[in-house]
N, C-alpha and C positions, 0 to 999 in steps of 0.2 A: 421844175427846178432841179440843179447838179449840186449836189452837196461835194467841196474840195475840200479831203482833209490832208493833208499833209504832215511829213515828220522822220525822223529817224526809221521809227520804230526796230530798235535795236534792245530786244525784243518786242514785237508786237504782242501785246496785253488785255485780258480784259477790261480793263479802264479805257483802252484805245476803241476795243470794239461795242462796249456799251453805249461809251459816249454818241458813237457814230449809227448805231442804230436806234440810238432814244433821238436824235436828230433825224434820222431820215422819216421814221412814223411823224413825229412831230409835224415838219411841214414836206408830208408827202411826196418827198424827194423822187424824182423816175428813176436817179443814180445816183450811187455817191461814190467820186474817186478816191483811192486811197495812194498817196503818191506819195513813196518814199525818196528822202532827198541823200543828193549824193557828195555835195560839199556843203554841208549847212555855216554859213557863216558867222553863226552867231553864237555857236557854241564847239563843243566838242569835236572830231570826228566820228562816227561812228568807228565800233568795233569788229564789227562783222561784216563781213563783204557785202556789196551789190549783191552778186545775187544771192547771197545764205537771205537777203534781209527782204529779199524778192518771193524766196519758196517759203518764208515763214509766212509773208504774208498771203501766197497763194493758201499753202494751209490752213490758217487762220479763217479765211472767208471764202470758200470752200461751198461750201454750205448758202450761202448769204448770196439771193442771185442778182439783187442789186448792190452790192458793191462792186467796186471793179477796181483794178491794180491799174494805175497807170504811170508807165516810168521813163516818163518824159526827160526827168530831172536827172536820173541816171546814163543817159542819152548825152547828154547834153556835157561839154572840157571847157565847164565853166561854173563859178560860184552857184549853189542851189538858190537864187535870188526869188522869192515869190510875184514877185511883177513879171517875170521874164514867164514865167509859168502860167500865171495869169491872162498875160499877154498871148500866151500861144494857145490856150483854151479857148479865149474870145473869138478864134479865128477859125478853131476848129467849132464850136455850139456857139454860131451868130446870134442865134435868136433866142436862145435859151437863158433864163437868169441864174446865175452863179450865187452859191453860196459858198465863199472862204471859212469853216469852219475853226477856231482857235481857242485856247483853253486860255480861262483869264490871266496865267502868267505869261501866255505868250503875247496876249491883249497887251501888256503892262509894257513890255519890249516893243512893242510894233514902232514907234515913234523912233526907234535907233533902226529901221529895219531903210535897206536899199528902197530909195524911192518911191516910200509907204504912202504918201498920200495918192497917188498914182494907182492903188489897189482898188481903192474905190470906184475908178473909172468902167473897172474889167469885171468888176463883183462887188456885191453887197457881202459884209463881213458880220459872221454871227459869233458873239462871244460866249463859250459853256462855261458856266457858273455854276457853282455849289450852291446850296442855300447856307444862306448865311454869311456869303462870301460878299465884304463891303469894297466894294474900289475907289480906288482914290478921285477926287476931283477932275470928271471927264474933259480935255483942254477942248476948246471953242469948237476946235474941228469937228470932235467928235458929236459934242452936243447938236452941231447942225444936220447933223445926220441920224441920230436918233431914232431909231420908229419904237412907236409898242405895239402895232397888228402884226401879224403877218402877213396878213392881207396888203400892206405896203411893201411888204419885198415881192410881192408875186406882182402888184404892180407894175414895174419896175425891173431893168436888168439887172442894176448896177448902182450903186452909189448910197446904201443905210448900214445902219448901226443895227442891230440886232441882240441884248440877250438873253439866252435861252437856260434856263436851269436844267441841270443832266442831276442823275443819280451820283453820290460821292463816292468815288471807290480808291481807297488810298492806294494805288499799285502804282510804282514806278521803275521802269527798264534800270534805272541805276541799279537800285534794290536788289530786283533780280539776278543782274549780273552778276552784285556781291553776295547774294547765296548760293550761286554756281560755286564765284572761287573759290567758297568757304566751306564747298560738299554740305551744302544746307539743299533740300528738297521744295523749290518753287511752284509745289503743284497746287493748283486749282487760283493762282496766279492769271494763268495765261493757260491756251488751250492746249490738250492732250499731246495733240500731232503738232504744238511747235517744240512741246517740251521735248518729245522722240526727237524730232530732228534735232534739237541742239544736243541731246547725248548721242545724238549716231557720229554729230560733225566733231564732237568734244569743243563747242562752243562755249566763250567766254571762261572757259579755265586758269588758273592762274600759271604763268610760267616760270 
């Protein structure tokens, strides 16, 4: 199985990488991509270029020999739409079952998302949950897709519900950025060598 995580990650954080390595032990991932997106249409732009937000993430997972960077999305002079990305995974790992990896606020969003039921088609979708974290009444779709093994996504390429509890770690790239501009010291936030690079780039500073 391919764990797809997706995101700004402007900065990438320990919260981004916990998440994604308590998923990959979990259900014994071969890989998991970490695909930074390059017009996300549902929220912000990012702040940091392609590739400042490319070498954070090489830094970042470094270390980590199954994750993998992959910037399909940044390629691409066109909305960062996750079916489109979806869509070109299934073509490149035919036979491989995809896991779309999402945190339950992005879960909550998905139904506003390009062509989201269509995601299902190309990957089984796993939601990271907190403990404790209640979601609202799942609408019909999602109920039919439901699993509780895991054993049924490995089943299967494509098409269940999945969610998985991750450790809680409040860090958010906002956050961070506003203690950049604020000369507040964001360490043990995010890793050593992305913090070096954003004081060498004087990243997210206020101008």
């Amino acid at each position: 199985m391919i764990g797809v995580f997706g995101g700004t990650f402007d900065p990438i954080h320990y919260g981004h990488l916990r998440s994604a390595l308590e998923v990959k032990e979990v259900f014994g991932l071969s890989k998991l991509l970490l695909i930074p997106s390059a017009q996300p249409p549902h929220r912000s732009q990012p702040v940091a270029s392609a590739i400042e937000r490319l070498q954070m993430l090489d830094l970042a997972s470094s270390n980590q020999a199954e994750f993998s960077i992959d910037a399909r999305e940044l390629e691409r002079n066109s909305p960062s739409y996750m079916v489109d990305t979806l869509s070109s995974l299934r073509q490149d790992y035919p036979q491989e079952t995809l896991l779309l990896l999402l945190g339950s606020d992005a879960f909550k969003q998905l139904m506003s998302w390009h062509q989201w039921q269509r995601i299902f088609d190309f990957s089984h979708v796993v939601v990271m949950t907190r403990p404790g974290v209640v979601l609202d009444t799942l609408h019909d779709f999602f109920k039919e897709r439901r699993c509780q093994r895991i054993t049924e996504l490995a089943s299967t390429r494509a098409g269940k519900l999945y969610f998985q509890q991750v450790t809680p770690l409040d860090i958010s790239a906002t956050a961070i950025r506003q203690m950049i501009a604020n000369h507040q010291n964001p360490g043990y936030l995010l890793p050593d060598t992305v913090l070096a690079y954003i004081r060498q780039h004087q990243l997210y500073q206020r101008h």
